[in-house]
C-alpha positions as CSV (number, residue, x, y, z in Angstrom):
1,X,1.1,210.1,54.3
2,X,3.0,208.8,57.8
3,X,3.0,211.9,60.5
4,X,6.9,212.5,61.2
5,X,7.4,211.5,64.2
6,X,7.7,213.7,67.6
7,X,11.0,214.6,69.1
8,X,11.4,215.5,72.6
9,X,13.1,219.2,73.1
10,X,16.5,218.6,75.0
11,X,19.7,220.6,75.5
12,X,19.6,224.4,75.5
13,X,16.5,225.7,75.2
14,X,15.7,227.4,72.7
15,X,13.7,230.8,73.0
16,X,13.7,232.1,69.7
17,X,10.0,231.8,68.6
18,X,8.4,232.7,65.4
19,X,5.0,232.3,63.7
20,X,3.8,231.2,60.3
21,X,1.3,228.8,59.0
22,X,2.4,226.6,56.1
23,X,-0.1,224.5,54.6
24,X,0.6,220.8,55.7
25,X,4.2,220.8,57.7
26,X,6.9,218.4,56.9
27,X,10.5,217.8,57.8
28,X,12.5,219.7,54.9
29,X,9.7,222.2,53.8
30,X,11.1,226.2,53.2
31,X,9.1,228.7,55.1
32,X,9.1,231.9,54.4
33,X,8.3,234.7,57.1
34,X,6.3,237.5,56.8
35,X,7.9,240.6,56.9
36,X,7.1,241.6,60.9
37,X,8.4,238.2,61.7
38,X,11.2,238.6,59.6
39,X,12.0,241.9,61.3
40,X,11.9,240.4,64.5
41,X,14.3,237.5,63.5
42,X,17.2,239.3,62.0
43,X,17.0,243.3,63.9
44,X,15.2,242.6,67.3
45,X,16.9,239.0,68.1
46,X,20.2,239.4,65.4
47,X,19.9,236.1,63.9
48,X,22.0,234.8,61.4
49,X,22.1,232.0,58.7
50,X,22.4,228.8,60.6
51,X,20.3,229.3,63.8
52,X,17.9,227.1,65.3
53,X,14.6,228.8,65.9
54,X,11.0,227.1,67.2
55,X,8.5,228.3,64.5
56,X,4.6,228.4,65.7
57,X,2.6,226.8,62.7
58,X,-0.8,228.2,63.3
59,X,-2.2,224.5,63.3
60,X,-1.3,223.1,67.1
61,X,2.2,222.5,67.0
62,X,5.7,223.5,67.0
63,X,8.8,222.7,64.8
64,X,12.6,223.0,65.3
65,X,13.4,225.0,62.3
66,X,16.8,226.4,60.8
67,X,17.2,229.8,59.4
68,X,18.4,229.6,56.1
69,X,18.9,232.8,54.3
70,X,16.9,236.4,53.5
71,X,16.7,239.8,55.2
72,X,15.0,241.9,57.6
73,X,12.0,242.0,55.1
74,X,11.8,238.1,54.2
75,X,13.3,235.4,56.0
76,X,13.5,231.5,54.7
77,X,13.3,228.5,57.3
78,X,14.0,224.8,57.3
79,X,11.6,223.0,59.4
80,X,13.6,220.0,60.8
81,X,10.8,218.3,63.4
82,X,7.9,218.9,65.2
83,X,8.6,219.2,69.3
84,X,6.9,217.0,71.4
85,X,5.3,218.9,73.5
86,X,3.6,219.1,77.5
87,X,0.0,219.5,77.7
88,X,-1.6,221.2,81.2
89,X,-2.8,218.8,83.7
90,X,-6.2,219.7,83.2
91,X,-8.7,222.0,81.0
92,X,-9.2,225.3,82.1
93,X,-11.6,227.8,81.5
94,X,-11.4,231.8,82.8
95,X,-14.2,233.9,83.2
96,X,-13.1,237.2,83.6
97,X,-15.2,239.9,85.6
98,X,-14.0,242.7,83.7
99,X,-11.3,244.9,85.3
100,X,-9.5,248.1,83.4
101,X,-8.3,247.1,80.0
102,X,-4.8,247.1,81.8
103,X,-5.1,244.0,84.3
104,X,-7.3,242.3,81.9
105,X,-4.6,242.2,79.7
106,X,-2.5,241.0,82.4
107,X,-4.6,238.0,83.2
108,X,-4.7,237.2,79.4
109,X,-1.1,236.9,79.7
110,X,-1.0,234.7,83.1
111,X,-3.7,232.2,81.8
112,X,-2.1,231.9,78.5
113,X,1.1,230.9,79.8
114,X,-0.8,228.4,82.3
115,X,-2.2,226.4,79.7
116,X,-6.0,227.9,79.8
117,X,-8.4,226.8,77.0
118,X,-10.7,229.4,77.5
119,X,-11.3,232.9,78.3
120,X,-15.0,234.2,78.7
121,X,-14.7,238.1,79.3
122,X,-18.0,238.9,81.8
123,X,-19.5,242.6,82.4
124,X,-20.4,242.2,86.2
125,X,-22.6,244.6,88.1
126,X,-18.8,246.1,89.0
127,X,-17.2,246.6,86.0
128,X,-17.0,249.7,84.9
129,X,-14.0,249.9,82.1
130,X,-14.5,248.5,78.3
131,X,-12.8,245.5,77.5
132,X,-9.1,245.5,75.4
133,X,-9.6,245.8,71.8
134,X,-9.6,242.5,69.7
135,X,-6.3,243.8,68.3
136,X,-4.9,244.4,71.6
137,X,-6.6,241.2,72.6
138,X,-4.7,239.1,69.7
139,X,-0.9,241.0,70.0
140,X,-1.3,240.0,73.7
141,X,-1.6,236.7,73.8
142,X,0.8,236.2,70.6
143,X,3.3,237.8,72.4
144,X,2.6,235.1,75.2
145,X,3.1,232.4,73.0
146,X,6.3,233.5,71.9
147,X,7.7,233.9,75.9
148,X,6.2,230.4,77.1
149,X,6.2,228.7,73.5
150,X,2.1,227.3,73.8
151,X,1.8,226.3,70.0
152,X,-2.1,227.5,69.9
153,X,-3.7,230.5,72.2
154,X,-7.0,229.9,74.2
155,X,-10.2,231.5,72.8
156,X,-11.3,234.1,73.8
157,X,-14.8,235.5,73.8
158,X,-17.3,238.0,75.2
159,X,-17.7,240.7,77.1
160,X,-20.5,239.1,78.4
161,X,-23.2,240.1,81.4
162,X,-22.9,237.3,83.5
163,X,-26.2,236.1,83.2
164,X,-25.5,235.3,79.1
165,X,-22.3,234.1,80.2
166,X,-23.5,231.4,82.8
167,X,-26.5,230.4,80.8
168,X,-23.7,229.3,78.3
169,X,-21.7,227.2,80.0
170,X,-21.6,223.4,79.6
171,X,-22.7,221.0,82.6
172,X,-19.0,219.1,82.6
173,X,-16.6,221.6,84.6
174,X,-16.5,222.1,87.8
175,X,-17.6,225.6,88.7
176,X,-15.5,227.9,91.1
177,X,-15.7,231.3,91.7
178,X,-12.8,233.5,93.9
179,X,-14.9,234.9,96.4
180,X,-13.3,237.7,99.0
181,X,-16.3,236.5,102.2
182,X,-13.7,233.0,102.5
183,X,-10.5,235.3,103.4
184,X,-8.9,233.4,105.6
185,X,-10.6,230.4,105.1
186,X,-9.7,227.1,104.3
187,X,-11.4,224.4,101.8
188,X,-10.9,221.1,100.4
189,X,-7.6,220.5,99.0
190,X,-8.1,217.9,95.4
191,X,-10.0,217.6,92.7
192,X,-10.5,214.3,90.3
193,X,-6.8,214.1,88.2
194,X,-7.7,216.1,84.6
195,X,-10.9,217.1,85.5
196,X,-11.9,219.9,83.5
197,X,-12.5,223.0,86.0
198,X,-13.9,226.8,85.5
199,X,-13.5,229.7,87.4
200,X,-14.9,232.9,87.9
201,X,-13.1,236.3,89.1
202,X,-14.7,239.5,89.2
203,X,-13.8,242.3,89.0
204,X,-12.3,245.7,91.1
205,X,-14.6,245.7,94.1
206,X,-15.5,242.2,93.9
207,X,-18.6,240.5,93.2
208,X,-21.9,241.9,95.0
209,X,-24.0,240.0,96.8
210,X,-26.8,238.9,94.4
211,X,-23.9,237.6,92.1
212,X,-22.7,235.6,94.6
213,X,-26.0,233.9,94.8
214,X,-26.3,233.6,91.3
215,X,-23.3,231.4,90.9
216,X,-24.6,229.4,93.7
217,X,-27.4,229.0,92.0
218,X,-25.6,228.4,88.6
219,X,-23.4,225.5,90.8
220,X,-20.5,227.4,91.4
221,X,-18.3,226.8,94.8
222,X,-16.7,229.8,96.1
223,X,-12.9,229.5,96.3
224,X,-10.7,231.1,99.1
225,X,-7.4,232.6,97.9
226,X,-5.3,233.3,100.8
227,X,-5.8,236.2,103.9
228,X,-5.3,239.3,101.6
229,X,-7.8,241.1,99.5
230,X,-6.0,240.5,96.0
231,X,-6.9,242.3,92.7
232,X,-8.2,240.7,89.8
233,X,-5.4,240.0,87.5
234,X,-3.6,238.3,90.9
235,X,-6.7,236.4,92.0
236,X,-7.0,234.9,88.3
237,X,-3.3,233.6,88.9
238,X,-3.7,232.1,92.0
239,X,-7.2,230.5,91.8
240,X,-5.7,229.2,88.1
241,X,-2.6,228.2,89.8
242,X,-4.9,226.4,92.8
243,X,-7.3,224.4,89.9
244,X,-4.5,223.4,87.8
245,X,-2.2,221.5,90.4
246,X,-3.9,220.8,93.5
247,X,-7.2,222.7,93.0
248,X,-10.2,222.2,95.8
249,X,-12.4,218.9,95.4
250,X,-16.5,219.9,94.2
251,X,-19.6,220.3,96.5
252,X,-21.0,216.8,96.6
């Protein structure tokens, strides 16, 4: 059976967002919603018969999608097309030193909406606090996807200790990790276009000194991120934001 094909999203944009997973998508299938989603639809956003909605399938895509008729407890949709959709200018990965559930949960958020296809949490010598609960974990970055409309969240794995989670990484990324000695500093400005790239932040109080080496060791560069001592969450966003557009070119 021939794909429908991909419409670009134009005109008002629409920020309605809801999830279900139908088996095998087409233009003019009936979805029904589940009753949280429902809820959402009709008491939290007010929507009515006739509104155009994005619905998240569960399988890598969005659709333009009608509402069509129900209630608070069951909700029928029309999907109309699948949106064609950007994709990040590169693959990202995050590992995480682990910070209080609080800012980790914070820097689930910022990578997801960046377009990061992978978070690795890590227990460095630092980290004190446990990491967020899978269920936590899973309402965090759905509620992401609904705000920045990413049709498919990044995995997540781990806690880790650091020396598991380095001894797991593939050889293709190029390895960075934010690194509070460069404050200040400046370092080269570019890396290849859609390169895949991984970076490392730790956690509250940084990374000690023998970690440091490790990731040396392990072929990581150390990043600089600006004058100021930043916590975690923030230096995930920035050194994300750095590797993504105009991230810093790898040792040779």
């Amino acid at each position: 059976m021939d794909r429908p094909a991909l419409r670009p999203q134009r005109g008002r944009c629409v920020s309605l967002r809801l999830f279900a997973a139908p088996q095998a998508p087409h233009p003019g299938q009936r979805v029904v919603l589940d009753p949280e989603e429902s809820h959402y639809l009709r008491r939290v956003r007010r929507a009515r018969d006739g509104a155009l909605v994005d619905l998240i399938d569960g399988h890598g895509a969005i659709w333009r999608a009608e509402v069509r008729g129900g209630d608070a407890r069951q909700s029928e949709l029309e999907l109309h097309h699948p949106l064609l959709l950007p994709t990040p200018p590169r693959r990202l990965t995050l590992l995480l030193g682990l910070p209080d559930p609080a800012a980790a949960l914070t820097a689930l958020t910022d990578a997801t909406e960046l377009g990061v296809d992978r978070i690795v949490l890590v227990r460095c010598a630092r980290s004190q606090a446990a990491a967020p609960s899978p269920a936590r974990i899973e309402r965090t970055l759905r509620a992401s996807q609904r705000q920045c409309g990413r049709p498919s969240p990044p995995t997540v794995s781990g806690p880790l200790p650091l020396d598991a989670a380095l001894a797991a990484l593939t050889a293709s990324d190029a390895r960075f990790f934010a690194w509070e000695a460069l404050r200040g500093q400046s370092d080269p400005s570019t890396l290849p276009p859609g390169h895949p790239a991984l970076l490392l932040v730790g956690p509250e109080g940084g990374l000690t000194d023998a970690e440091a080496d490790a990731l040396r060791a392990a072929a990581f560069h150390p990043l600089s991120l600006g004058p100021w001592t930043l916590r975690t969450e923030t230096a995930a966003l920035v050194g994300l934001t750095r590797l993504l557009f105009s991230g810093p070119a790898p040792p040779v």
